[in-house]
KESE-782412 format. One record per residue: residue number from 0; residue in one letter; z, y, x of N, C-alpha, C, O, CB in turn. Coordinates in steps of 0.001 Angstrom, whole numbers, m for minus. Atoms other than C-alpha are relative to their C-alpha. Glycine has a CB too. Example, Ala and Ser with C-alpha at 12.3 -4.5 7.8 and 13.67 -1.06 7.14 Angstrom:
REM residues 2
num_residu_n_w_n_v_n_u_ca_w_ca_v_ca_u_c_w_c_v_c_u_o_w_o_v_o_u_cb_w_cb_v_cb_u
0_A_0_m1190_890_7800_m4500_12300_0_1200_900_665_1181_1936_1246_27_m992
1_S_m60_m1190_m820_7140_m1060_13670_730_1090_m770_899_2198_m261_m1415_462_414
This chain:
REM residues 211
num_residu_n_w_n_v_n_u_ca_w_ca_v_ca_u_c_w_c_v_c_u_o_w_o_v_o_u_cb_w_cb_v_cb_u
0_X_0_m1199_827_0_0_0_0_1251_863_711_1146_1862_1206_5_m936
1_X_343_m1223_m191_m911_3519_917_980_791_206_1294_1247_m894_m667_416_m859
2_X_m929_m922_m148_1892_5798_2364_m63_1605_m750_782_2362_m1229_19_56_1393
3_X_57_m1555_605_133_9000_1224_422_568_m391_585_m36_m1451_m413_414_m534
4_X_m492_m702_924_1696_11524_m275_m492_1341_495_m1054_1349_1590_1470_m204_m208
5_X_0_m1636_m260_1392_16045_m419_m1083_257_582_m1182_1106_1468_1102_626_866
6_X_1055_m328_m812_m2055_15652_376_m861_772_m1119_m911_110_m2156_m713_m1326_757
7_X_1107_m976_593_m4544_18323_m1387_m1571_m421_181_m2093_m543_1289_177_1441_731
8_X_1256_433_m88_m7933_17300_m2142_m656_709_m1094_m250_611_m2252_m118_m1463_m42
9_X_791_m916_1058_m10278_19560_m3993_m1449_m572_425_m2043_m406_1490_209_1918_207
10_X_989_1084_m566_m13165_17079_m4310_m963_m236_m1535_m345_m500_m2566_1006_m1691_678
11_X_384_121_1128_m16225_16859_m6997_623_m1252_m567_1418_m1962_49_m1339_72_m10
12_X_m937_1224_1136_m15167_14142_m10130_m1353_m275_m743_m2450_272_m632_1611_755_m1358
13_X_898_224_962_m16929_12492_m12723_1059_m534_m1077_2136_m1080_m835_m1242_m997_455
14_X_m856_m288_1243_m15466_12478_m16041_m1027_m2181_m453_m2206_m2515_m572_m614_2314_m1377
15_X_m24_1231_590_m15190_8309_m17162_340_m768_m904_1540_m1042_m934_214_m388_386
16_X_m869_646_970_m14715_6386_m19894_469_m1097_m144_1051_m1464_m1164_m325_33_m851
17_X_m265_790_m601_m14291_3375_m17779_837_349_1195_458_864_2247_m974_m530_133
18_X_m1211_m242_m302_m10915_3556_m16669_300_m900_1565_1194_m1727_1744_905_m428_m1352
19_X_m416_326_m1444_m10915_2644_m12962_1065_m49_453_1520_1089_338_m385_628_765
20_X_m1411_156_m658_m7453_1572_m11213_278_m287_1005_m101_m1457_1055_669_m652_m381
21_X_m654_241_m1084_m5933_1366_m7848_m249_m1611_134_m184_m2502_m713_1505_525_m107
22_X_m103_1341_m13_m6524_m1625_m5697_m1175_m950_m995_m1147_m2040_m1566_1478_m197_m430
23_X_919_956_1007_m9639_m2402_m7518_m1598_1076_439_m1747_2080_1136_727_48_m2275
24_X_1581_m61_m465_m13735_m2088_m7408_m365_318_m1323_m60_m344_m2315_m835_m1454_699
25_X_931_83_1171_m15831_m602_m9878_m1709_481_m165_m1788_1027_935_732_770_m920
26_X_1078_m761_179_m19607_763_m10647_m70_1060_m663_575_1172_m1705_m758_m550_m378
27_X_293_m942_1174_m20698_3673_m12058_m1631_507_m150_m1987_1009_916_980_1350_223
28_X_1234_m406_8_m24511_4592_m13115_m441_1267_m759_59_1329_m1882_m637_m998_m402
29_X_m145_m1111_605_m25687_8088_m14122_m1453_319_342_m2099_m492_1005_1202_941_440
30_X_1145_m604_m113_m28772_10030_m14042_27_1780_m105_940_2372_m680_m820_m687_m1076
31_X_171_m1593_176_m29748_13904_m13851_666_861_936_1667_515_1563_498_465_m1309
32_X_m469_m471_m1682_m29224_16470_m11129_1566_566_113_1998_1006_1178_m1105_1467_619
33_X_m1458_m231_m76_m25442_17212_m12089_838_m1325_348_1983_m1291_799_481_590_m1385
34_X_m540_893_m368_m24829_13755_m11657_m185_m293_1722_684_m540_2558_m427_m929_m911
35_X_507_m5_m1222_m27012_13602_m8561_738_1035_937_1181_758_2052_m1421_246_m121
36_X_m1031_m947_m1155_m25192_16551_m6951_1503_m438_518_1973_m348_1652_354_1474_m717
37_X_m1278_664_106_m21887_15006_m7606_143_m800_851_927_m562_1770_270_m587_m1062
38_X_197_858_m849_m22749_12011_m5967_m137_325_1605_480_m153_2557_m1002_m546_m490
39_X_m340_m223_m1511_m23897_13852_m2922_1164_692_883_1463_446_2052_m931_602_368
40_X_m999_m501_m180_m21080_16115_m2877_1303_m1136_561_2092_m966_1491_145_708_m1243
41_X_m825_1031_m129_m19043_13098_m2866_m5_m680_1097_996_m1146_1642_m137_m746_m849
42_X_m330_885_m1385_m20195_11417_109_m114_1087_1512_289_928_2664_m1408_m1474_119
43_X_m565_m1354_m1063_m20258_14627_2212_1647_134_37_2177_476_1095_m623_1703_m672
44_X_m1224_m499_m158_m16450_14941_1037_794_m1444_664_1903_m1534_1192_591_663_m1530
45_X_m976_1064_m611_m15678_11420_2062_716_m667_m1535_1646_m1468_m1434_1356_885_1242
46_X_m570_445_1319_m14850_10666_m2001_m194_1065_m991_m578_2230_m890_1503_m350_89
47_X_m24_m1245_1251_m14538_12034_m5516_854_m434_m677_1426_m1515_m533_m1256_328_m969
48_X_m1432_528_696_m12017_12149_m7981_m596_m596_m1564_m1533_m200_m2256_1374_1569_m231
49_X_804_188_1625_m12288_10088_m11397_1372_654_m800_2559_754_m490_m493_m2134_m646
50_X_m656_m408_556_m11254_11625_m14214_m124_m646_m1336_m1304_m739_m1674_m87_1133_188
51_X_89_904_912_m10481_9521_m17467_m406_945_m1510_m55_1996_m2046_1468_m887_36
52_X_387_m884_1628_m11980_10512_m20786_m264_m1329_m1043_m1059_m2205_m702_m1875_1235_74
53_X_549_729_1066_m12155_8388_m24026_m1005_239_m1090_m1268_1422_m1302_843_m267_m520
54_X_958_m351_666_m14729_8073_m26512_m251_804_m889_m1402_853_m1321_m279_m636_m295
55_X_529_m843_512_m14275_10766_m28553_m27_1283_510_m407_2258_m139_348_m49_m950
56_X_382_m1655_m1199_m14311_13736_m25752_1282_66_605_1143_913_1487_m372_1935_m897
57_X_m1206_m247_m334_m10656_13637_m24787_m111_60_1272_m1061_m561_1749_916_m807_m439
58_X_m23_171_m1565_m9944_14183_m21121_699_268_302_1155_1346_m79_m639_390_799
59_X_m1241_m189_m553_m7172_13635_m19058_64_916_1189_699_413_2116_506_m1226_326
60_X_118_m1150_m967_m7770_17074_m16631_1012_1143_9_922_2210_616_m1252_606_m213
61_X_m810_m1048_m26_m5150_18913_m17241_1533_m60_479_2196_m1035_125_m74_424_m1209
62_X_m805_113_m745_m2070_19997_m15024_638_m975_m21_1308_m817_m1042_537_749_20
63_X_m571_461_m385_m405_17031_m13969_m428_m1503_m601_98_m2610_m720_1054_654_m72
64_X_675_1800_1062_m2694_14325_m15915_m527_m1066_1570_m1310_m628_2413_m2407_498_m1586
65_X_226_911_m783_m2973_11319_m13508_m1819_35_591_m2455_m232_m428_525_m1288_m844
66_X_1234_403_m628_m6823_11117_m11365_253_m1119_859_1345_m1528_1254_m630_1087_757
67_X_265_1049_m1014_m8341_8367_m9178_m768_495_904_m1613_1363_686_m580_m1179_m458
68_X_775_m673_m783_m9569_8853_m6060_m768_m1028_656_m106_m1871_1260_702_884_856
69_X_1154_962_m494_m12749_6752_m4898_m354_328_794_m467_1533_1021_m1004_m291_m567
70_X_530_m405_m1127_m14137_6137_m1806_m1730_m639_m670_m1893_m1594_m1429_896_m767_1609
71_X_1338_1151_457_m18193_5178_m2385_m278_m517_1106_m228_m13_2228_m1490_562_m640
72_X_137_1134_m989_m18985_2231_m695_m1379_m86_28_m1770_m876_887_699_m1389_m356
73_X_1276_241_117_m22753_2587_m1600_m612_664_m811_105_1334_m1554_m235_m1056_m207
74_X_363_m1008_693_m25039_4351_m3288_m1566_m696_m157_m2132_m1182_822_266_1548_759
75_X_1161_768_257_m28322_2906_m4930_m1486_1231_m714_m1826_1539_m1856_648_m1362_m1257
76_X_868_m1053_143_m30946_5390_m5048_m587_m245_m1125_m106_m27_m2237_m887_211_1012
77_X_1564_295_94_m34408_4278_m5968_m135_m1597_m834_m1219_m1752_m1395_m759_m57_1829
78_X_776_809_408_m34159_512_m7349_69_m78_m1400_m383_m1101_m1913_162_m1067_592
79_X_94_542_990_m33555_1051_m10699_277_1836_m844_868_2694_m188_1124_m1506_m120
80_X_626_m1023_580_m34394_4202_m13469_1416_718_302_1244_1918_514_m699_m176_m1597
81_X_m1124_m964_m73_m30617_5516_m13023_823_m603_1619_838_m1601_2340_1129_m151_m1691
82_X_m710_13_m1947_m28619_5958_m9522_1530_m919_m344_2378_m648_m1195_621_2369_924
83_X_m912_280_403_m26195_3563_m9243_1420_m125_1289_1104_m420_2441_m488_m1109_m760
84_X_m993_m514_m1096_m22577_4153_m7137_997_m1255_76_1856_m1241_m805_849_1565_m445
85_X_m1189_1210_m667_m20362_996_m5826_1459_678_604_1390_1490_1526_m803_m906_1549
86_X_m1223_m998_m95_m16720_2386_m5553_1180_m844_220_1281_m1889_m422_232_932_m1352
87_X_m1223_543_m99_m13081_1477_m4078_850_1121_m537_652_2335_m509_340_m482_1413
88_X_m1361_m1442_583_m9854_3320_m5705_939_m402_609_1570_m1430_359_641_235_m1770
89_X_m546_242_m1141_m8101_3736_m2759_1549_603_m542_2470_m204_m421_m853_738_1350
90_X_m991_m639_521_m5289_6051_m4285_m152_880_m1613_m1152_974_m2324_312_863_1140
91_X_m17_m897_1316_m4129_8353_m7414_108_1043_603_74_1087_1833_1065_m143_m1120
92_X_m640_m1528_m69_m3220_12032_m7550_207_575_m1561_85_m69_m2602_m1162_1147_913
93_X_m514_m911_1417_m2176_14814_m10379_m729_963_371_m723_1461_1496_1679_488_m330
94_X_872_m1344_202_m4449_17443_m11127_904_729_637_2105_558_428_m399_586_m1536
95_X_m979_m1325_40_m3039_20429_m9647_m587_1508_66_77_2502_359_958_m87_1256
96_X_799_m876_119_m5757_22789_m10021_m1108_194_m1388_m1664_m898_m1502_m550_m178_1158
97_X_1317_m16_887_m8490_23561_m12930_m711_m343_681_m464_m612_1856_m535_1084_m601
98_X_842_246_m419_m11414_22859_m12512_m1685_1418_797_m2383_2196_146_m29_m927_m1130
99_X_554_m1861_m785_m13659_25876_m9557_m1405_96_m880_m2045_m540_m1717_m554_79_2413
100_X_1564_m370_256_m16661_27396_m10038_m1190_m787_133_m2182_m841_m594_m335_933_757
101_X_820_1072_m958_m18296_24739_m7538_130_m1318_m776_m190_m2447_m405_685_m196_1674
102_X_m254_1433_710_m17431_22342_m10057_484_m1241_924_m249_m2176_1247_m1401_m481_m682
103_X_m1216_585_m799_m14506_20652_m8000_1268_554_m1035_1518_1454_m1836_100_693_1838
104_X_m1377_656_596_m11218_19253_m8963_1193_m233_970_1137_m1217_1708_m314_m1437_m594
105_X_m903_409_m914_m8018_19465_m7023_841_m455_m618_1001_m169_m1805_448_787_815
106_X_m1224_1325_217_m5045_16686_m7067_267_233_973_m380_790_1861_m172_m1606_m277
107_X_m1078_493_m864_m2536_15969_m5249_10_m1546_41_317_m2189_m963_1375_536_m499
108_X_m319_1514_m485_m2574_12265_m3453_1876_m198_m28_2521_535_721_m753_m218_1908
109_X_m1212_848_m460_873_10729_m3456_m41_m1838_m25_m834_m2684_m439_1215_518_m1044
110_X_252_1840_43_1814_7043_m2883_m118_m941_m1287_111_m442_m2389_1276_m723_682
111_X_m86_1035_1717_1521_4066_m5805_1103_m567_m18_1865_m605_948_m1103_m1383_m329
112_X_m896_686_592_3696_2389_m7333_637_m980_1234_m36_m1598_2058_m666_m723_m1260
113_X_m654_1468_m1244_6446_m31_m4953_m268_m1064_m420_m255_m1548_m1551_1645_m293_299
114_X_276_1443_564_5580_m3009_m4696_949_m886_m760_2160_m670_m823_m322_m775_1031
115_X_m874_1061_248_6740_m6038_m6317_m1173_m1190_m823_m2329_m1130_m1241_1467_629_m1026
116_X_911_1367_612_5583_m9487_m7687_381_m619_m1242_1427_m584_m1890_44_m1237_955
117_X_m432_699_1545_5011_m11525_m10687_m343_m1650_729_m1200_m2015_1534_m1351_620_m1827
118_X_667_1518_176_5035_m15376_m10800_m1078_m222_m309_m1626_691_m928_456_m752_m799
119_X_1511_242_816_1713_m16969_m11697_255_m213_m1372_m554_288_m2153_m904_m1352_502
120_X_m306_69_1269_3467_m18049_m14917_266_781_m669_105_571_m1871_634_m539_m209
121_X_m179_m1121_842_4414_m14944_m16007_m815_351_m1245_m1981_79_m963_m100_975_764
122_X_923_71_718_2752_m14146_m19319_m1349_697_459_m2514_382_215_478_393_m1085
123_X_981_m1624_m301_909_m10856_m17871_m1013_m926_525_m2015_m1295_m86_650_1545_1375
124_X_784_903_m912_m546_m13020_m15274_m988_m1248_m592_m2207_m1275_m427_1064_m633_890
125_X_502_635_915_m1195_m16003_m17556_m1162_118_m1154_m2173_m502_m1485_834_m143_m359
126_X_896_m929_1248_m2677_m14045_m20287_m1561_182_926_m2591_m464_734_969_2049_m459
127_X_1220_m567_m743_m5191_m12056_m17443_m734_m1519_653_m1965_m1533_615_578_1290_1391
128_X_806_92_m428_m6080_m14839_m15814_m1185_m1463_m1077_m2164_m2189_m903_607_m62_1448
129_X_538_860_1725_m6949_m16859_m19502_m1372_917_2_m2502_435_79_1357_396_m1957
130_X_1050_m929_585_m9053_m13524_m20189_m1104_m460_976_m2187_m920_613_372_1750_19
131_X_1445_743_m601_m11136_m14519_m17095_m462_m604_165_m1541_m463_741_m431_m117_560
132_X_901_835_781_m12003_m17142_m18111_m878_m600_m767_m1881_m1311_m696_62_m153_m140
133_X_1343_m431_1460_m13132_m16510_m21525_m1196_510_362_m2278_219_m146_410_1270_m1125
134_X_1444_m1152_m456_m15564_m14041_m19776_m408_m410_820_m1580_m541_465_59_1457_435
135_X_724_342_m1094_m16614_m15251_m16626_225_m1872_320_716_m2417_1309_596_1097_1284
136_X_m458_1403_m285_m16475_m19108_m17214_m706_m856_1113_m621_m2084_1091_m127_m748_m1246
137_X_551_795_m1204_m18318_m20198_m14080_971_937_1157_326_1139_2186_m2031_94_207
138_X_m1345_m633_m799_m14998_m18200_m12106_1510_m965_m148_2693_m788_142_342_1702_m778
139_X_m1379_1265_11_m12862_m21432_m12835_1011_m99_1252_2241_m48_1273_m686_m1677_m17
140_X_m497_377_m1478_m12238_m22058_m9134_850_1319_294_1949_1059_785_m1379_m280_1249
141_X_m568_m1134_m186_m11040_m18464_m8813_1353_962_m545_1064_1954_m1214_m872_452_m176
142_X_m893_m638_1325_m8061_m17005_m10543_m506_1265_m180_220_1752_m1047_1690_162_192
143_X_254_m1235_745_m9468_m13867_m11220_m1327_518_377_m1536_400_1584_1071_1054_251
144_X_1104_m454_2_m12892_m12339_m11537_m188_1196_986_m313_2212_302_m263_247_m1254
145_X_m40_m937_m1223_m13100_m9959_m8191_m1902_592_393_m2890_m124_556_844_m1153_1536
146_X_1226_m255_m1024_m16136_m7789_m6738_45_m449_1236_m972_m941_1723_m270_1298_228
147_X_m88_326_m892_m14699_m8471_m3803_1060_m877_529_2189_m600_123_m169_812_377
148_X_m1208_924_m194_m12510_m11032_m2457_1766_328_1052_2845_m209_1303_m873_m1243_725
149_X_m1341_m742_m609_m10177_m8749_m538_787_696_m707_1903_1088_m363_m216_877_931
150_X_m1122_m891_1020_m8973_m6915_m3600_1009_m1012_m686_2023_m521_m1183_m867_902_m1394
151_X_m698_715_242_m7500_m10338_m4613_1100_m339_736_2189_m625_238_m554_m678_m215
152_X_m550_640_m961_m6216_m11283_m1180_1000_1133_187_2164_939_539_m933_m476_1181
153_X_m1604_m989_m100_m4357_m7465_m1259_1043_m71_m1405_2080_592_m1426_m458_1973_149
154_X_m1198_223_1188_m2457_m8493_m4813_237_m1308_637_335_m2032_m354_m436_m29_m1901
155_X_m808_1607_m490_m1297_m11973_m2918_530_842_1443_415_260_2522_m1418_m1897_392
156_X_m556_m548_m1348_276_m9418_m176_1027_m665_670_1179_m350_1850_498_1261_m139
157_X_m1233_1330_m924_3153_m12119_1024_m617_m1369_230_m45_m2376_647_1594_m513_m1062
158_X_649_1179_m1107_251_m14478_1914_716_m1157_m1402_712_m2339_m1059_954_m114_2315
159_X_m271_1894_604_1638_m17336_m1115_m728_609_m860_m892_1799_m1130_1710_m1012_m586
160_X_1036_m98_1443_m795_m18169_m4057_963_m316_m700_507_m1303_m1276_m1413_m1006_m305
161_X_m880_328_977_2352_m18645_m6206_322_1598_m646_752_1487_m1794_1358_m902_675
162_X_m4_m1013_979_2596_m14865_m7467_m1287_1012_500_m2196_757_1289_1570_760_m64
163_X_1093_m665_m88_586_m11568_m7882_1011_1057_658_2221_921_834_m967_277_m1370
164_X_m512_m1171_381_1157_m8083_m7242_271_592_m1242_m658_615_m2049_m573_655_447
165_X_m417_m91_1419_2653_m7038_m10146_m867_2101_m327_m1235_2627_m1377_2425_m289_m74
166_X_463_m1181_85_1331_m3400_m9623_m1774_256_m281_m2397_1117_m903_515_545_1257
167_X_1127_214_92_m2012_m4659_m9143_m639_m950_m1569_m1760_m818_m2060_m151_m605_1342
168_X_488_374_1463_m2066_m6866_m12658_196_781_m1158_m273_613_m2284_535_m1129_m384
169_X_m339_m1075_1137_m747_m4099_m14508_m1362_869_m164_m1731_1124_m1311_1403_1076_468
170_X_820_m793_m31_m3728_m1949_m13477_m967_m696_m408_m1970_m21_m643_m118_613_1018
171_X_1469_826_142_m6282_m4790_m14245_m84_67_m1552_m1132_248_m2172_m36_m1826_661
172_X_m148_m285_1115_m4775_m4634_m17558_105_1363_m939_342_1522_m2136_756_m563_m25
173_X_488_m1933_368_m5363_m684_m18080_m1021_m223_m115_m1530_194_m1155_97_1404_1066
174_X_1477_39_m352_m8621_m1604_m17014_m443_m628_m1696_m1200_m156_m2543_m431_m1234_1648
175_X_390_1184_1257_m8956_m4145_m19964_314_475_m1537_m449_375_m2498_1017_m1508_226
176_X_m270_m125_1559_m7391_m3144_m23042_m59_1327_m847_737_2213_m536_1330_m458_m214
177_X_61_m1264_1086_m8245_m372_m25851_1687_799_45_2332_904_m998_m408_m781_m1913
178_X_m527_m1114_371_m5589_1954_m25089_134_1453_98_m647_2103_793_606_m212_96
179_X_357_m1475_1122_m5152_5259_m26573_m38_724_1811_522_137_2737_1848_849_m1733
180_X_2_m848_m1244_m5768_7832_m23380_1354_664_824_1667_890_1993_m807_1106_m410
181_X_m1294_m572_m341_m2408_9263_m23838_979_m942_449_1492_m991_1567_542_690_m1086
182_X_m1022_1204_m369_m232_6487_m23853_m502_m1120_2112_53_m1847_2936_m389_m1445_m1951
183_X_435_903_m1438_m2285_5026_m20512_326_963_841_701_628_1964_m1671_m547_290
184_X_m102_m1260_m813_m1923_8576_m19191_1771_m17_540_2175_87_1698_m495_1532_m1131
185_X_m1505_24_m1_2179_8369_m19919_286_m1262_845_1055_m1070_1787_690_m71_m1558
186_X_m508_707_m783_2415_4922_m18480_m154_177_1554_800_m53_2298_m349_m1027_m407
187_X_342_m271_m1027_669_5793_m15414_785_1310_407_732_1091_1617_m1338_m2_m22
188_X_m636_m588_m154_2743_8823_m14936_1905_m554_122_2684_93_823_m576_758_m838
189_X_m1474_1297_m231_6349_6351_m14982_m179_298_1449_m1239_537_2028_m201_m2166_m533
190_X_m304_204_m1526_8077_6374_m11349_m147_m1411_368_497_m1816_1336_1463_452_400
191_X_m590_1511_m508_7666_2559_m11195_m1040_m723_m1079_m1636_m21_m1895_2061_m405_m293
192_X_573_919_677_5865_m548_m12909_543_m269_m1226_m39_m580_m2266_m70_m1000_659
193_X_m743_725_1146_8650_m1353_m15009_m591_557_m1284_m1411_m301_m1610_1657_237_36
194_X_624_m648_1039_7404_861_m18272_m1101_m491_m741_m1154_m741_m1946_m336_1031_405
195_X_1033_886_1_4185_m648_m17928_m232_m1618_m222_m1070_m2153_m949_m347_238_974
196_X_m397_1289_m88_5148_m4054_m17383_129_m205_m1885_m692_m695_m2661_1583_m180_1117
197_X_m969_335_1918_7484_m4053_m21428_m1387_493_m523_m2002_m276_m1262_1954_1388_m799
198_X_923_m178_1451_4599_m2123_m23076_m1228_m1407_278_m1453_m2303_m535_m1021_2049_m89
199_X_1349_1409_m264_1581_m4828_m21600_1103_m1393_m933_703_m2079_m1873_m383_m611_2655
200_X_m533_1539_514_4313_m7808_m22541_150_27_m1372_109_m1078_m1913_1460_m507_592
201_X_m164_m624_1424_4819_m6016_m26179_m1409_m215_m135_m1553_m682_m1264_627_1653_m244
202_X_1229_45_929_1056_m6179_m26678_m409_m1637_m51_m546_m2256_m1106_m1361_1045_661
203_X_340_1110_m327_185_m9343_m25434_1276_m1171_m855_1034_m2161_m1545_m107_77_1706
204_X_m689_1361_984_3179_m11420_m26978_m176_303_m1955_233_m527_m2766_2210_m51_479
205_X_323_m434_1050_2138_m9618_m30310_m1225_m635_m508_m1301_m1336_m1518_m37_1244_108
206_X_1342_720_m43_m1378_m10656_m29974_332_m1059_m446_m216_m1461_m1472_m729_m176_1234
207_X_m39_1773_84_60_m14308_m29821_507_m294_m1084_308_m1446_m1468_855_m850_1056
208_X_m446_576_663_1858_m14239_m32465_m1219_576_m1963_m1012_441_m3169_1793_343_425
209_X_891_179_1396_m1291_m13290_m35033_m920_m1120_625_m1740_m1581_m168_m985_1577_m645
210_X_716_1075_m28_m2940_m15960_m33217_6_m1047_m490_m877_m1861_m219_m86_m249_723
């Protein structure tokens, strides 16, 4: 995990409605020269910040609303009608600026969440790695559906395949489930996992029991 903290980054963003999380890989594809600027802006700055928005315009940009900060790992010009961007989310930050003229976004980096672990039995764990199943059923051999196989190998950080990072399944499960912007915004703002942890085990043992 990432020591960072009190670091200032005023860095273009792209406003998402695919909720990217720490400790994890995602894509993003866009078209048109505000997107295109963004992009280059982005790898001149060394990253950009995401900023979460749900589907009916909401956006989490305002003083002290949680961002992600991506490094791009790639950038796909030319093979296909829209540009497409390969991305690690190396850390968070808190808005601490509007948004400039230059259309940039400053945050504040601090560190993530302390670690800690879940059993494999745990429901959280159980549950997620059921879901990847359902969806990616030729990922049997794998417990969890990964771009890359090092984002797995950093949630098994004590080296045993008997638990996870517990910080890292919480976020897989932001990633995954319909919730409301605010409430993902509030958990992610918590000093700690725990918060996160009760509301995910509240949805998920709920689920089971209309099953």
């Amino acid at each position: 995990m990432s020591l960072i903290s009190n670091e200032f980054k005023q860095l273009p963003f792209l406003m998402c409605t695919e909720h990217l999380m720490p400790m994890g890989n995602g894509r993003i594809s866009g078209t048109g020269y505000s997107f295109t600027h963004t992009v280059s802006d982005g790898l001149r700055e060394g990253g950009l910040w995401l900023v979460m928005q749900d589907y009916s315009g909401q956006t989490a940009n305002n003083s002290g609303d949680i961002i992600m900060f991506a490094a791009i790992e790639d950038v796909d010009w030319l093979s296909e009608s829209q540009i497409k961007l390969k991305l690690a989310i190396e850390h968070w930050g808190k808005v601490t600026s509007p948004v400039t003229k230059q259309q940039k976004l400053e945050g504040q980096l601090y560190p993530l969440w302390q670690n800690s672990y879940l059993p494999m039995d745990d429901i959280l764990v159980a549950r997620l790695i059921e879901c990847t199943h359902q969806f990616h059923p030729s990922e049997r051999h794998h417990p969890i559906k990964l771009e890359h196989e090092t984002a797995y190998s950093a949630a098994l950080l004590e080296g045993t395949p008997h638990q996870l990072n517990t910080n890292w399944v919480c976020w897989r499960w932001l990633e995954i489930l319909p919730i409301p912007l605010d409430k993902k915004q509030r958990l992610l703002k918590s000093p700690d996992a725990q918060l996160c942890i009760r509301y995910l085990k509240g949805i998920i043992r709920q689920s089971d029991r209309f099953n």
